[in-house]
Phi, psi and omega in degrees: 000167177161208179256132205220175188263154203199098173296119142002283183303325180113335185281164192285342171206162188088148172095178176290152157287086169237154202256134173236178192264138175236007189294154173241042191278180235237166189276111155088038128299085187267175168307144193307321201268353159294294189332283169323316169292310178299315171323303177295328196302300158016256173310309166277024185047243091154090162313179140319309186266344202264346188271118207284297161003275202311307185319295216280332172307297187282349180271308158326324155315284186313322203274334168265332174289336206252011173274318167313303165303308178253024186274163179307135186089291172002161176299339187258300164310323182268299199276356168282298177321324150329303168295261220330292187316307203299325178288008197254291195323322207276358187279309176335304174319300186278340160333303190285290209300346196272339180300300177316324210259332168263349154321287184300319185282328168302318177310323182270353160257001151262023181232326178255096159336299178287352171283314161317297170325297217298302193296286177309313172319287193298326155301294191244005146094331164020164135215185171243162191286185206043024177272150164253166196229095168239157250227082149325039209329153187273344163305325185258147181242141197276000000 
């Protein structure tokens, strides 16, 4: 049995070609040489688990997944380094604005008289004359 070409028209030539199945086995029947294979796996249990191979697959696995998370380089290691930059960026940051905020107080002590004044006054205790200066203790209150 087998497959064989079956002309449309009915006639012996010319026309389309359709092929239809003449094998005629029963539904969910195999070939004689799949049948002898499911049987053995069957018959000798030899699992999944029963194969030293599967065995030897999975343990390499496990042994790669668990060197990616905790191995050097690794997913744990990449997301502390990650933290690390950000607490770094965010020092940068503030690093930079404080560097700016004195660049703008030099610019300005080289240009404002009175900022110079403000600086001696405060700093360095300065008067001008005939000014009187009194002294407050910082504990007490008046």
């Amino acid at each position: 049995m087998g497959v064989g070409p079956d002309r449309r028209d009915g006639s012996s030539g010319g026309g389309l070609l359709r092929f239809r199945r003449t094998d005629a086995r029963p539904d969910g029947a195999l070939p004689t040489d799949a049948r002898r294979g499911r049987e053995r796996r069957e018959e000798s249990g030899d699992g999944f688990w029963r194969k030293p191979l599967r065995w030897a697959f999975l343990v390499l696995l496990a042994g790669g997944v668990a060197l990616a998370v905790f191995g050097e380089g690794g997913w744990l290691d990449s997301r502390a380094s990650r933290q690390e930059l950000a607490a770094r960026q965010a020092e940068l940051e503030e690093q930079y604005a404080r560097v700016m905020a004195l660049r703008r107080e030099v610019e300005r002590l080289k240009t404002d008289p009175a900022a110079i004044e403000r600086i001696a006054r405060e700093q360095l205790g300065f008067i001008r004359p005939g000014e009187i200066v009194f002294l407050v203790p910082e504990g007490e209150a008046p």
